[in-house]
mmCIF file of the N, C-alpha and C atoms, coordinates in Angstrom:
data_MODEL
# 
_entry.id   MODEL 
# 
loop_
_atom_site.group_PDB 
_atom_site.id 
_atom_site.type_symbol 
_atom_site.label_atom_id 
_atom_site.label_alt_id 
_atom_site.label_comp_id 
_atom_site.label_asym_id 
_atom_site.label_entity_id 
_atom_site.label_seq_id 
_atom_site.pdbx_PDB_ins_code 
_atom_site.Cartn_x 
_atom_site.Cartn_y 
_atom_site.Cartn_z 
_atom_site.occupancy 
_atom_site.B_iso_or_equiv 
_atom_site.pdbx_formal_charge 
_atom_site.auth_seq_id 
_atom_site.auth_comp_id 
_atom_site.auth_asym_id 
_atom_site.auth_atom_id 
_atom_site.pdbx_PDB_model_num 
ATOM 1   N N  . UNK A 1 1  ? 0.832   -1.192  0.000   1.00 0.00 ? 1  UNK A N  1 
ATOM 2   C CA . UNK A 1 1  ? 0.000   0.000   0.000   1.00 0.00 ? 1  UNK A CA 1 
ATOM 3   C C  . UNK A 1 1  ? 0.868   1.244   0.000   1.00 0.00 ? 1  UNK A C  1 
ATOM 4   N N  . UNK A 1 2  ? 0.412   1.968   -0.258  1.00 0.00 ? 2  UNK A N  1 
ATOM 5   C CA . UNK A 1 2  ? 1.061   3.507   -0.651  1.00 0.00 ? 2  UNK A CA 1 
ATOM 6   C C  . UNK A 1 2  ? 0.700   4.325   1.250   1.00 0.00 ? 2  UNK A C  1 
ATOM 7   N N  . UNK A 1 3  ? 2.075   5.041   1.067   1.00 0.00 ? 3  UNK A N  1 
ATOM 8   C CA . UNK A 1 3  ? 2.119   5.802   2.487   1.00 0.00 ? 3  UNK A CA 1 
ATOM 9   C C  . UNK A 1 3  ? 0.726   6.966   2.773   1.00 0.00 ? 3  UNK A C  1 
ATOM 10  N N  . UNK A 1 4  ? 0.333   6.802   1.612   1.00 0.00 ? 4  UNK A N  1 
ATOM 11  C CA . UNK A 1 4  ? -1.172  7.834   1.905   1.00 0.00 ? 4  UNK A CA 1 
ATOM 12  C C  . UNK A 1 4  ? -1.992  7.189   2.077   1.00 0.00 ? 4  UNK A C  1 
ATOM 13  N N  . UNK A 1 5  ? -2.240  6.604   3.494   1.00 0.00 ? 5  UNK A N  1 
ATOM 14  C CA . UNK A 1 5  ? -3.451  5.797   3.893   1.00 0.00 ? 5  UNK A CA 1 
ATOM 15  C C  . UNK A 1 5  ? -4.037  6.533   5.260   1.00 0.00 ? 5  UNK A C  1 
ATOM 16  N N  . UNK A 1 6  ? -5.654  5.833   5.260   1.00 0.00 ? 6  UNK A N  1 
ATOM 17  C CA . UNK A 1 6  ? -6.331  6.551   6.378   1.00 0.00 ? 6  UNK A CA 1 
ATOM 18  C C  . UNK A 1 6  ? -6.818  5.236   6.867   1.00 0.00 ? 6  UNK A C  1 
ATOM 19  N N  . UNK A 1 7  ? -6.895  4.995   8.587   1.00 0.00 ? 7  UNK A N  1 
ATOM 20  C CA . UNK A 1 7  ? -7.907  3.963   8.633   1.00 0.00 ? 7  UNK A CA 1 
ATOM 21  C C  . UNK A 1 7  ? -9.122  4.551   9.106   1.00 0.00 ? 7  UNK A C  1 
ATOM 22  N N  . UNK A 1 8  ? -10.256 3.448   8.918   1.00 0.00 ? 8  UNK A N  1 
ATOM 23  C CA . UNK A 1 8  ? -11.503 3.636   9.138   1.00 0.00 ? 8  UNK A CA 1 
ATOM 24  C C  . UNK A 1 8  ? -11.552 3.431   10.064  1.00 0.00 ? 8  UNK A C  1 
ATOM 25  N N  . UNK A 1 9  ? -12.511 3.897   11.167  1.00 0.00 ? 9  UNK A N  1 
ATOM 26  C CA . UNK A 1 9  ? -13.409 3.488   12.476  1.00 0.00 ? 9  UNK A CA 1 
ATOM 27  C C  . UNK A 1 9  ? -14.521 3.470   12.151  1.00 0.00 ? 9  UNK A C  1 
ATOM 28  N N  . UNK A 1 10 ? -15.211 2.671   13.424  1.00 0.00 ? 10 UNK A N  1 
ATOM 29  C CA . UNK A 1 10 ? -16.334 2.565   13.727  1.00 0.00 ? 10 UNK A CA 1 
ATOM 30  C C  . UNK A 1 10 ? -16.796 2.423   14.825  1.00 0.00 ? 10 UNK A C  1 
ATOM 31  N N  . UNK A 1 11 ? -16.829 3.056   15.588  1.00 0.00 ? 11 UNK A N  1 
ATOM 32  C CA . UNK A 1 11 ? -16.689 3.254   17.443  1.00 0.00 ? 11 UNK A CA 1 
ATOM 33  C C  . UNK A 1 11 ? -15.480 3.327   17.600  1.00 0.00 ? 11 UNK A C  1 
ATOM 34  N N  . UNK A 1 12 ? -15.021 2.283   18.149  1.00 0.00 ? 12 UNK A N  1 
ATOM 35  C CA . UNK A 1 12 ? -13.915 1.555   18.466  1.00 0.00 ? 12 UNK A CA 1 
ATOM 36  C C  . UNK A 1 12 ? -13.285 0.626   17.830  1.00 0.00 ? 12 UNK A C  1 
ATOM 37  N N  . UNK A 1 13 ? -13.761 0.405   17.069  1.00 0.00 ? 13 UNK A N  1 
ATOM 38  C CA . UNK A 1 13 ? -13.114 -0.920  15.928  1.00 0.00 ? 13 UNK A CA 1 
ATOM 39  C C  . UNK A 1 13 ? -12.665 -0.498  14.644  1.00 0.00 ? 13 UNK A C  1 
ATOM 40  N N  . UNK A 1 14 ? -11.608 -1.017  14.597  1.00 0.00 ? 14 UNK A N  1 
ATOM 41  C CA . UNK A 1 14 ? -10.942 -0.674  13.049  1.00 0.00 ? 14 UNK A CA 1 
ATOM 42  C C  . UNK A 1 14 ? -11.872 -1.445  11.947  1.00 0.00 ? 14 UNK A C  1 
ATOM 43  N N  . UNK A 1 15 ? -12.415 -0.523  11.718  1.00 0.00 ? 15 UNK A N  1 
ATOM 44  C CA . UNK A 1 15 ? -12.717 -0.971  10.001  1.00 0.00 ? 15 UNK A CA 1 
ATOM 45  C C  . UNK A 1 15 ? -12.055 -1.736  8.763   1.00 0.00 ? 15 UNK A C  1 
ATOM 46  N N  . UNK A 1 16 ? -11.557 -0.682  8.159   1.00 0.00 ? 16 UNK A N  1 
ATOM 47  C CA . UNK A 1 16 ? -10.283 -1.274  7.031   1.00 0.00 ? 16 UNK A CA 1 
ATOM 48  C C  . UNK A 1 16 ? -9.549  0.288   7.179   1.00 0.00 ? 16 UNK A C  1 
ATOM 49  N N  . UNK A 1 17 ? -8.860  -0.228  5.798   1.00 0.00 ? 17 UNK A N  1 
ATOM 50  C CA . UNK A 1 17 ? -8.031  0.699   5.395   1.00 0.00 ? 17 UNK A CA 1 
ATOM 51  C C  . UNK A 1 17 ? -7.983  1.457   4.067   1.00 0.00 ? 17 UNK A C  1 
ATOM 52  N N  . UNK A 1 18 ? -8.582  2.810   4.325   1.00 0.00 ? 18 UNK A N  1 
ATOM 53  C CA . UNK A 1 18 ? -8.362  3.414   2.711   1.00 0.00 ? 18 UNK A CA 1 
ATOM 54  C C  . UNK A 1 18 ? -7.602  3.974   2.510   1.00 0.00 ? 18 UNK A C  1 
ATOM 55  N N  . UNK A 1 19 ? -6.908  3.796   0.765   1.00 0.00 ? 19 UNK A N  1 
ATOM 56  C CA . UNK A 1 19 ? -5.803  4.433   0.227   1.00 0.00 ? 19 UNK A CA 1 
ATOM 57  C C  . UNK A 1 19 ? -5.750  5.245   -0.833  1.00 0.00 ? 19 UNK A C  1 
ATOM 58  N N  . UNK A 1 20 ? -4.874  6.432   -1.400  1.00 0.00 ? 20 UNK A N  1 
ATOM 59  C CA . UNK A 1 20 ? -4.808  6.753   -2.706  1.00 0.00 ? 20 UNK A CA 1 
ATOM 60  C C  . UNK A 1 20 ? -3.937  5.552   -3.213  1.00 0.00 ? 20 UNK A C  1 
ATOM 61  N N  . UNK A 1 21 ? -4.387  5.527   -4.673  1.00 0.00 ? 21 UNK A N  1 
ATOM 62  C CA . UNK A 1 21 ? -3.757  4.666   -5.900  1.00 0.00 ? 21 UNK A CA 1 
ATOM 63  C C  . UNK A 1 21 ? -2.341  5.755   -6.320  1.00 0.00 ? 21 UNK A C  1 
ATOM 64  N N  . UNK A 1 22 ? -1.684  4.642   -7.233  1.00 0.00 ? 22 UNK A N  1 
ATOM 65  C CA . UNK A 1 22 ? -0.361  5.373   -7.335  1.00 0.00 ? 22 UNK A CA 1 
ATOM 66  C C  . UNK A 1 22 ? -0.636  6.988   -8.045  1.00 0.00 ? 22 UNK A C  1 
ATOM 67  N N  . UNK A 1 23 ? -2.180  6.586   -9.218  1.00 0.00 ? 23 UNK A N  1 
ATOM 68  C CA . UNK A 1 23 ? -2.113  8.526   -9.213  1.00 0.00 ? 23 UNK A CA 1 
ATOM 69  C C  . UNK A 1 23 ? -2.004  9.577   -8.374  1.00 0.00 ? 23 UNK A C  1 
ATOM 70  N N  . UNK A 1 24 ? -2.278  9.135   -6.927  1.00 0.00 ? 24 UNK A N  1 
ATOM 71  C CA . UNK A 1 24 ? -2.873  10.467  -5.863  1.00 0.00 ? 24 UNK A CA 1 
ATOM 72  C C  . UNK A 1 24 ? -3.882  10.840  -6.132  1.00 0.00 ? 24 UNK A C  1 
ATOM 73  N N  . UNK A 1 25 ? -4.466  10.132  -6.536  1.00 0.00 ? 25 UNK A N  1 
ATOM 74  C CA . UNK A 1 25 ? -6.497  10.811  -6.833  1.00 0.00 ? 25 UNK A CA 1 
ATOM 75  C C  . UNK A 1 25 ? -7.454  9.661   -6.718  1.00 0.00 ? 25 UNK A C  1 
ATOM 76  N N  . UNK A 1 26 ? -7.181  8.649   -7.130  1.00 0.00 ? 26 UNK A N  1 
ATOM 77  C CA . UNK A 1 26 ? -8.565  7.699   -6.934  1.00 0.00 ? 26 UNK A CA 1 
ATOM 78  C C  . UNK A 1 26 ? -8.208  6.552   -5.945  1.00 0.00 ? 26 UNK A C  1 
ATOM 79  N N  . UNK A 1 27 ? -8.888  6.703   -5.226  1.00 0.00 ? 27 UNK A N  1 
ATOM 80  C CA . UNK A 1 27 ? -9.228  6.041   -3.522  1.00 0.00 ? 27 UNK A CA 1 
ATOM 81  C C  . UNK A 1 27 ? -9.037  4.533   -3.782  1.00 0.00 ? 27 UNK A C  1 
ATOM 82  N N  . UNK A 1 28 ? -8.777  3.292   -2.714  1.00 0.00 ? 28 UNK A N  1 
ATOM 83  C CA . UNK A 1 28 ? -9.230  1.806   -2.553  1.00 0.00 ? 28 UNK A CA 1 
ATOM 84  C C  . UNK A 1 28 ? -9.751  1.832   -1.347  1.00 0.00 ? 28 UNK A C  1 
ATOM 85  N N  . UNK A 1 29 ? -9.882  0.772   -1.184  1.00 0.00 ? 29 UNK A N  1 
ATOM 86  C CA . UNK A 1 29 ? -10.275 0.545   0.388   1.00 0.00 ? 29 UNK A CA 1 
ATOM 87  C C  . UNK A 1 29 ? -10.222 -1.178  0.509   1.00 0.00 ? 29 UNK A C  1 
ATOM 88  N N  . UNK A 1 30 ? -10.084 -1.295  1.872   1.00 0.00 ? 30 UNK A N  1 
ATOM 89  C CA . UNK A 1 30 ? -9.777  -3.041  2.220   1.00 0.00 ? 30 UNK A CA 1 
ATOM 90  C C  . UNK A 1 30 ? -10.123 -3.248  3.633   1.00 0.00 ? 30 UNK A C  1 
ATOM 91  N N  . UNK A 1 31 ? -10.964 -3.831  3.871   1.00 0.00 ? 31 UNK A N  1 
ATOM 92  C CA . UNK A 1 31 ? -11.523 -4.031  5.140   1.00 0.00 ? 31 UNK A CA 1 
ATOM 93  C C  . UNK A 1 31 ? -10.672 -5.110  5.966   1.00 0.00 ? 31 UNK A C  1 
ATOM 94  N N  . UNK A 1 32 ? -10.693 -4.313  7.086   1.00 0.00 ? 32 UNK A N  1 
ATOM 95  C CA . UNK A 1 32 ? -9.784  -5.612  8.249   1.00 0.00 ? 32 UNK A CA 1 
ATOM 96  C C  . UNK A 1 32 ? -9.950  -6.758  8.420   1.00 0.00 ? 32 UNK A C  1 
ATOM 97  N N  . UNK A 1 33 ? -8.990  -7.561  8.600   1.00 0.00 ? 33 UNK A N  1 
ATOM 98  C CA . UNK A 1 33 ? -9.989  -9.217  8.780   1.00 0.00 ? 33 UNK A CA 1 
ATOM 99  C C  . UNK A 1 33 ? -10.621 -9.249  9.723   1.00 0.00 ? 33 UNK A C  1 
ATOM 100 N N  . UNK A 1 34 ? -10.462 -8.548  11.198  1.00 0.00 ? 34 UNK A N  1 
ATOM 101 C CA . UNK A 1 34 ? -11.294 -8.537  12.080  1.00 0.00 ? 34 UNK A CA 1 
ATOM 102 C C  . UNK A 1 34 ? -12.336 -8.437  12.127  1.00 0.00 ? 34 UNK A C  1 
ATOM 103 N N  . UNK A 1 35 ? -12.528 -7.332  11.236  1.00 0.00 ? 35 UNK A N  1 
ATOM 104 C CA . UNK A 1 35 ? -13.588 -6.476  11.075  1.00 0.00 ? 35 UNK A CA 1 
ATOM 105 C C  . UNK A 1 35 ? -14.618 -7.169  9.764   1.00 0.00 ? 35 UNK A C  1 
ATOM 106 N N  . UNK A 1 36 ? -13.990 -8.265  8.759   1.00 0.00 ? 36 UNK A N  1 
ATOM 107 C CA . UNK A 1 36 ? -14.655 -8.721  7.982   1.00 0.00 ? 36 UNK A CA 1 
ATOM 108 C C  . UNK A 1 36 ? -15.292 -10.145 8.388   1.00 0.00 ? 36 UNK A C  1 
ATOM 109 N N  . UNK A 1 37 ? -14.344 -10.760 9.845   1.00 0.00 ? 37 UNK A N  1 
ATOM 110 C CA . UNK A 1 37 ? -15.093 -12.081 10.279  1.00 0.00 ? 37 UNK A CA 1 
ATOM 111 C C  . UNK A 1 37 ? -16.131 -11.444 11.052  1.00 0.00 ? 37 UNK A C  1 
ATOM 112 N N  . UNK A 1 38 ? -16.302 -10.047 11.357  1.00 0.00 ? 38 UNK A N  1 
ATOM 113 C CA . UNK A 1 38 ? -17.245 -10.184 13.030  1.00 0.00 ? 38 UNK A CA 1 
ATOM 114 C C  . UNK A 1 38 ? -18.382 -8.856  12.476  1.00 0.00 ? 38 UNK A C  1 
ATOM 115 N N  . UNK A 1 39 ? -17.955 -8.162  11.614  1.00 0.00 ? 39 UNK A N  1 
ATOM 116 C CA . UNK A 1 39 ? -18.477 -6.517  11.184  1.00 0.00 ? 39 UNK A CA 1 
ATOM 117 C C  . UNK A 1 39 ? -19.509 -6.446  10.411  1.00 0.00 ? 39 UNK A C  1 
ATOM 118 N N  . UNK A 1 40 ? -20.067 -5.435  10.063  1.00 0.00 ? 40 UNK A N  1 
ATOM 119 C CA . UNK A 1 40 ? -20.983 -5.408  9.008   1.00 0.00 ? 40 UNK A CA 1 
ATOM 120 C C  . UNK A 1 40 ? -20.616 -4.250  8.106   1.00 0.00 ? 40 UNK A C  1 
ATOM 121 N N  . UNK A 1 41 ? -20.945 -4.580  6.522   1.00 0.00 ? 41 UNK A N  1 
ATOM 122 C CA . UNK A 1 41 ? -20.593 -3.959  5.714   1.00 0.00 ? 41 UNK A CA 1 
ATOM 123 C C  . UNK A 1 41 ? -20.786 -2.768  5.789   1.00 0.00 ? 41 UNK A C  1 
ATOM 124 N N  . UNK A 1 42 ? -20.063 -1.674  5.216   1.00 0.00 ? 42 UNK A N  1 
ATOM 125 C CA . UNK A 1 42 ? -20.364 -0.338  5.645   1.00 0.00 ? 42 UNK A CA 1 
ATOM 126 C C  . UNK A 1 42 ? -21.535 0.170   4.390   1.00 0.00 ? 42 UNK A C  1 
ATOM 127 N N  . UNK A 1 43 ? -21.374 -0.377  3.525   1.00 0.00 ? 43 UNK A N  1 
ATOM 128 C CA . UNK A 1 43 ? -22.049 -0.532  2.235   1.00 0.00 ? 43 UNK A CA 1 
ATOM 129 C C  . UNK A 1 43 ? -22.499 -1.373  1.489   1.00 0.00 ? 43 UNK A C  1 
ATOM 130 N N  . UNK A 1 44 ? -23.609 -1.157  0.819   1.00 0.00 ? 44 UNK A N  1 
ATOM 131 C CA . UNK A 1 44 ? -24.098 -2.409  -0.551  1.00 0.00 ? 44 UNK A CA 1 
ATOM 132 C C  . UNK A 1 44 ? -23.112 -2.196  -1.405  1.00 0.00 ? 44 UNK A C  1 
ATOM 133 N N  . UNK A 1 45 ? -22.926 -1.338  -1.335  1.00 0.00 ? 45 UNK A N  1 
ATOM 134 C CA . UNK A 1 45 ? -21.497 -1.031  -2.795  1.00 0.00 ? 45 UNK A CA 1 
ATOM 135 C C  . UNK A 1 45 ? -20.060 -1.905  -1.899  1.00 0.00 ? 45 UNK A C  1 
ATOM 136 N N  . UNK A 1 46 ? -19.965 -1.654  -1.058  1.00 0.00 ? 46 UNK A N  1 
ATOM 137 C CA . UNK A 1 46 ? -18.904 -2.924  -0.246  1.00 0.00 ? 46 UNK A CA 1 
ATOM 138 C C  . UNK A 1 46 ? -18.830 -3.909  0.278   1.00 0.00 ? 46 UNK A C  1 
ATOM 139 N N  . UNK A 1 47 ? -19.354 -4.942  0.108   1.00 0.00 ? 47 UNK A N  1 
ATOM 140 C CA . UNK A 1 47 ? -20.144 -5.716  0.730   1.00 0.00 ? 47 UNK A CA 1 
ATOM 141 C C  . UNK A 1 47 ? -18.886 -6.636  1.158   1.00 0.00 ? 47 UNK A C  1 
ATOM 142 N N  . UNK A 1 48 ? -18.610 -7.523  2.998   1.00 0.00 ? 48 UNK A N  1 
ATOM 143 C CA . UNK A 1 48 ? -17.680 -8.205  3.641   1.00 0.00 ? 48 UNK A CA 1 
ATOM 144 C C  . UNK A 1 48 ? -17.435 -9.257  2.502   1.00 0.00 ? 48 UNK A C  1 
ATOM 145 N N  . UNK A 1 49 ? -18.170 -10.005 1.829   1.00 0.00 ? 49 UNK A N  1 
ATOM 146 C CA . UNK A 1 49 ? -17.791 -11.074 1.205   1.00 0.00 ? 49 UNK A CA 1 
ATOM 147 C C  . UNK A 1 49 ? -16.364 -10.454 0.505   1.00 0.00 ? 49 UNK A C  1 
ATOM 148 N N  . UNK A 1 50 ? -16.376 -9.802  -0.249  1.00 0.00 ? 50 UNK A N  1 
ATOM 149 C CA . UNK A 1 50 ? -14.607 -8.872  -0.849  1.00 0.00 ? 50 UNK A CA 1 
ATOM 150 C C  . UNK A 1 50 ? -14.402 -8.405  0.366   1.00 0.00 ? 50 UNK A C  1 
ATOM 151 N N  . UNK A 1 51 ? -12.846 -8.578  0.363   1.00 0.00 ? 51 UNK A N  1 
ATOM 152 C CA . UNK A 1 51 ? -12.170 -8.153  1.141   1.00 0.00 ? 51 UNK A CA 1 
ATOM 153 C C  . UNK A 1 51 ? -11.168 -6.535  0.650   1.00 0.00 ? 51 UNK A C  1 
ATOM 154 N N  . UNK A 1 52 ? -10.964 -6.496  -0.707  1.00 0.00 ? 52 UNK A N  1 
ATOM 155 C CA . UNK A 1 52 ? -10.203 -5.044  -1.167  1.00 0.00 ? 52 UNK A CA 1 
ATOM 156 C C  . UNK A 1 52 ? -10.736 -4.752  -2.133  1.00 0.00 ? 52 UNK A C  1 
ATOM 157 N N  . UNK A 1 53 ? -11.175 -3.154  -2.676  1.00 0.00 ? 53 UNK A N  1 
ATOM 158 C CA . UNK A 1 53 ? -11.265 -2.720  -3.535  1.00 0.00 ? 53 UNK A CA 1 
ATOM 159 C C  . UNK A 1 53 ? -9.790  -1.835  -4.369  1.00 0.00 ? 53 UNK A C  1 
ATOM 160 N N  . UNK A 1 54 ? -9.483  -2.124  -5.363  1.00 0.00 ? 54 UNK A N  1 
ATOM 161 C CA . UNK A 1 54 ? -8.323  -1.876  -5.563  1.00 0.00 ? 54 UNK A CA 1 
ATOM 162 C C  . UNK A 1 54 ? -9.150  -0.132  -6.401  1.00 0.00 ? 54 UNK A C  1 
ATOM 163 N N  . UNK A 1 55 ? -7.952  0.837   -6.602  1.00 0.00 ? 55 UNK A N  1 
ATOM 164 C CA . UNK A 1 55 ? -8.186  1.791   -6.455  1.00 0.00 ? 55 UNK A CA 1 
ATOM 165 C C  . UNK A 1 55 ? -8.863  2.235   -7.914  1.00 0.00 ? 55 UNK A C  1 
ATOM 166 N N  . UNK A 1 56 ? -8.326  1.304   -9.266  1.00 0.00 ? 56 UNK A N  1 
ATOM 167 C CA . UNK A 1 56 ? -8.751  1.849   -10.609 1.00 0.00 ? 56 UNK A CA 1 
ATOM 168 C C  . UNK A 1 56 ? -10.263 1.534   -10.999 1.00 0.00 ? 56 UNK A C  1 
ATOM 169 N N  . UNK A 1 57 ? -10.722 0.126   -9.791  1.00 0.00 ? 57 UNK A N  1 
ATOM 170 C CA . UNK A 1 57 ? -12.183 -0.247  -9.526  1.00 0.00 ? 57 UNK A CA 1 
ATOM 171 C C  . UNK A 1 57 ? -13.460 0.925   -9.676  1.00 0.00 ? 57 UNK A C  1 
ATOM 172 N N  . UNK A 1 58 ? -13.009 1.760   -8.828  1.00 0.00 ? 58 UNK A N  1 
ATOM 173 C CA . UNK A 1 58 ? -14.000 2.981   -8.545  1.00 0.00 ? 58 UNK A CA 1 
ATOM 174 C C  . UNK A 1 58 ? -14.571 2.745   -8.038  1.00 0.00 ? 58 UNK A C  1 
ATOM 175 N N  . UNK A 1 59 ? -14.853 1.653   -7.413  1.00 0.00 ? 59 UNK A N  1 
ATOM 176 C CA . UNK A 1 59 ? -16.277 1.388   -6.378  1.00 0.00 ? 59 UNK A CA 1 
ATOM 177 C C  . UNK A 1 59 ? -15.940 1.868   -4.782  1.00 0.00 ? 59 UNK A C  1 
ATOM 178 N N  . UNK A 1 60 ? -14.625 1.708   -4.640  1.00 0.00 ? 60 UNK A N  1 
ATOM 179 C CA . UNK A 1 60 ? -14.383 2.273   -3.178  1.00 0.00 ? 60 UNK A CA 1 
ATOM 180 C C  . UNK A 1 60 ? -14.503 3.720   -3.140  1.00 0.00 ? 60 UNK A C  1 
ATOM 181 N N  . UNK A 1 61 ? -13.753 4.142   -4.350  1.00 0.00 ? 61 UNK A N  1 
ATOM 182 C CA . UNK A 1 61 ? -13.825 5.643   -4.542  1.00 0.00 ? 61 UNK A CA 1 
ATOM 183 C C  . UNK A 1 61 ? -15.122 6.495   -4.971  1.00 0.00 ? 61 UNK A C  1 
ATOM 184 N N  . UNK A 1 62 ? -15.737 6.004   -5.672  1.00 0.00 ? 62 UNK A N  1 
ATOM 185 C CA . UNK A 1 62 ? -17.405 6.528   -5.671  1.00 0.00 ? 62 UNK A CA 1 
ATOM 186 C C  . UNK A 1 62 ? -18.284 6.642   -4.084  1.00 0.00 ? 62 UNK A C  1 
ATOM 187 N N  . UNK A 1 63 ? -17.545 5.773   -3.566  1.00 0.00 ? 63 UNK A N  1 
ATOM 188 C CA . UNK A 1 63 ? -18.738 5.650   -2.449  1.00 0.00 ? 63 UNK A CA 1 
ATOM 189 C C  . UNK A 1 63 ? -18.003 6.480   -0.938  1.00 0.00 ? 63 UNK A C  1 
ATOM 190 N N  . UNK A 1 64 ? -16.266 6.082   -0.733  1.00 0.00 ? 64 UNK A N  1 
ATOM 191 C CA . UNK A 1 64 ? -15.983 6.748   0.415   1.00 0.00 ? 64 UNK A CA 1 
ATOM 192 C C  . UNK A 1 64 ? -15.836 7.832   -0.234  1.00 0.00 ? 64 UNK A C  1 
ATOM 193 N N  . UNK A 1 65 ? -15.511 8.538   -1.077  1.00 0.00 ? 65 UNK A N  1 
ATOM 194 C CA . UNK A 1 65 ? -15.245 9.904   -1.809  1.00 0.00 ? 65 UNK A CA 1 
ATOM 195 C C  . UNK A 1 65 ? -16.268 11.308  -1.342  1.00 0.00 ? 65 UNK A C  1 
ATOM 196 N N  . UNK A 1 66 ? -17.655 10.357  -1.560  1.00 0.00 ? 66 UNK A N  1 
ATOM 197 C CA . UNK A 1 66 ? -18.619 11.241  -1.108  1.00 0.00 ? 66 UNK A CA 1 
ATOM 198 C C  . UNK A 1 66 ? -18.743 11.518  -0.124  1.00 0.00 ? 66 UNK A C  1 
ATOM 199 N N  . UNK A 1 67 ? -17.964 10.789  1.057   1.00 0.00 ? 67 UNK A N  1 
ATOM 200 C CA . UNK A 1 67 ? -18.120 10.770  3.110   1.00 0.00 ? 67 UNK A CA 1 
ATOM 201 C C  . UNK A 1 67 ? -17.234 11.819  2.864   1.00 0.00 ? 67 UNK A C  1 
ATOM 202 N N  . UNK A 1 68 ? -16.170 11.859  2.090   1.00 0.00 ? 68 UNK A N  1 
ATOM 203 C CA . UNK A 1 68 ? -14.582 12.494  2.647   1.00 0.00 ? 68 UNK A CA 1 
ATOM 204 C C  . UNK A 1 68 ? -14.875 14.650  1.959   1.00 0.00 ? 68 UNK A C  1 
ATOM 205 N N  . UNK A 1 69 ? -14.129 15.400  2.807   1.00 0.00 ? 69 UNK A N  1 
ATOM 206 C CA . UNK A 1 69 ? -14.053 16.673  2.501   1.00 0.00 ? 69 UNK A CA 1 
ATOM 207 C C  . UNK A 1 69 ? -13.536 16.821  0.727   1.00 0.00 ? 69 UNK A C  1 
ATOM 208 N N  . UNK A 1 70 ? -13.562 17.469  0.680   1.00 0.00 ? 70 UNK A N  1 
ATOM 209 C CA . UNK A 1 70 ? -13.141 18.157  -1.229  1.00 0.00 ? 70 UNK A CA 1 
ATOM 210 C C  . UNK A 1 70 ? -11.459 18.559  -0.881  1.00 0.00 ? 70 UNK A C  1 
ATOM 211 N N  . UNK A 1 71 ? -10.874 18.421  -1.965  1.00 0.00 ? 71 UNK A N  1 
ATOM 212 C CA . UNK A 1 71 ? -9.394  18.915  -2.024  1.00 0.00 ? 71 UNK A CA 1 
ATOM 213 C C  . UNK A 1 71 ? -8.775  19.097  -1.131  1.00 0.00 ? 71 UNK A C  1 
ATOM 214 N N  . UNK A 1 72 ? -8.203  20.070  -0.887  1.00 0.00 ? 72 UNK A N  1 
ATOM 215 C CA . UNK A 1 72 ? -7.246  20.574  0.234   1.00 0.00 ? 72 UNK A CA 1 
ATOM 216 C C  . UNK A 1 72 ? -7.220  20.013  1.498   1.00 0.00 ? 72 UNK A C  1 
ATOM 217 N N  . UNK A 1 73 ? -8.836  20.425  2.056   1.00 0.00 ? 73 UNK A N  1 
ATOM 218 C CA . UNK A 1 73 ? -9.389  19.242  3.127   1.00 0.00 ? 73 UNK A CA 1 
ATOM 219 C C  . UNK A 1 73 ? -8.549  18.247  3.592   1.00 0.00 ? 73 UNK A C  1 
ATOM 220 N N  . UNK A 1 74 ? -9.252  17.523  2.136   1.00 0.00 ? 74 UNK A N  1 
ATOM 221 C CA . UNK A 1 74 ? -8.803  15.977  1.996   1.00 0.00 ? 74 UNK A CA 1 
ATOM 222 C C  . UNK A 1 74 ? -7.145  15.458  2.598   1.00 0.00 ? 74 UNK A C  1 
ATOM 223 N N  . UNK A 1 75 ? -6.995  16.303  1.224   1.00 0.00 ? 75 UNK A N  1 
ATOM 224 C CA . UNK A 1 75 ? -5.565  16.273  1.366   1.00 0.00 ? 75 UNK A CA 1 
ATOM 225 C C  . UNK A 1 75 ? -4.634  16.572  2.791   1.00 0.00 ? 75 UNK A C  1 
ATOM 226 N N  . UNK A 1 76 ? -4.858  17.619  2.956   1.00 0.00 ? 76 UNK A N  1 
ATOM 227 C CA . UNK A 1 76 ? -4.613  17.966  4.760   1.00 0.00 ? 76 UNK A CA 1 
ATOM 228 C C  . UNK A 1 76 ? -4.658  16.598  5.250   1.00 0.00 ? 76 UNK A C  1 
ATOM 229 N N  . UNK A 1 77 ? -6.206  15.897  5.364   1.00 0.00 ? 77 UNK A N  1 
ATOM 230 C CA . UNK A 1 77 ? -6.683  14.865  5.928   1.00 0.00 ? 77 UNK A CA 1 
ATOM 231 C C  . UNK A 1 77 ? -5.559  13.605  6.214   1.00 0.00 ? 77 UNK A C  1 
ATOM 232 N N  . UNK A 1 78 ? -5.429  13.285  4.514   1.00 0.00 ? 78 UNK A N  1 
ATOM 233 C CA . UNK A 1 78 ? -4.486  12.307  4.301   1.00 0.00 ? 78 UNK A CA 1 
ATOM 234 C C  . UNK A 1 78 ? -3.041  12.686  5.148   1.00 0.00 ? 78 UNK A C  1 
ATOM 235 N N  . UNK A 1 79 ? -2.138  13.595  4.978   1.00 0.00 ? 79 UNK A N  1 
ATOM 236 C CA . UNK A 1 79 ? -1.161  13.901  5.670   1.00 0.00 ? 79 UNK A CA 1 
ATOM 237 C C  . UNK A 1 79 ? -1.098  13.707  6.889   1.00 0.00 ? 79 UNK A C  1 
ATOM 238 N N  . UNK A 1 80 ? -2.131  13.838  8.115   1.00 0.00 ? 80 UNK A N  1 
ATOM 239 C CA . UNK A 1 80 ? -2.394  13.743  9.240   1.00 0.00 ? 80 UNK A CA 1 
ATOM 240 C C  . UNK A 1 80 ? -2.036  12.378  9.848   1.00 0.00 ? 80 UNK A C  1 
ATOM 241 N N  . UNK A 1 81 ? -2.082  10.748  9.218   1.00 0.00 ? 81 UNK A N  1 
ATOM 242 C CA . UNK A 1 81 ? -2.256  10.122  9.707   1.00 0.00 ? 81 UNK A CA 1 
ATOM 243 C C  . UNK A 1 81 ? -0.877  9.143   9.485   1.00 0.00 ? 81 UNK A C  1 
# 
């Protein structure tokens, strides 16, 4: 995975992990195993049975894209973690 990653929560529990793709613009995401034996999907568009959306997919990125701030934000965002 690329050093620009964020993880997910959900209370207290790690979710997965989302990333930029090697462009720096379109998102993946990969849910924890923890979190995929015991969790529930965060989405119909993500559903536990897959475990990673790889980033040129678009399905991770269509769907967390819309949770996450616009540009700079973002970006800020990503740096933080």
């Amino acid at each position: 995975m690329s050093p620009d990653t964020l993880t997910v929560w959900w209370d207290q529990h790690r979710v997965g992990t989302l990333w930029r793709g090697t462009d720096s613009r379109l998102m993946g995401f990969e849910y924890d195993e923890t979190w995929q034996a015991n969790g529930v999907a965060i989405s119909n568009s993500l559903p536990l049975r897959q475990r990673t959306w790889q980033p040129d997919t678009l399905t991770a990125h269509h769907w967390l894209g819309n949770l996450l701030p616009e540009e700079q934000a973002r970006t800020a965002m990503m740096l933080i973690t």
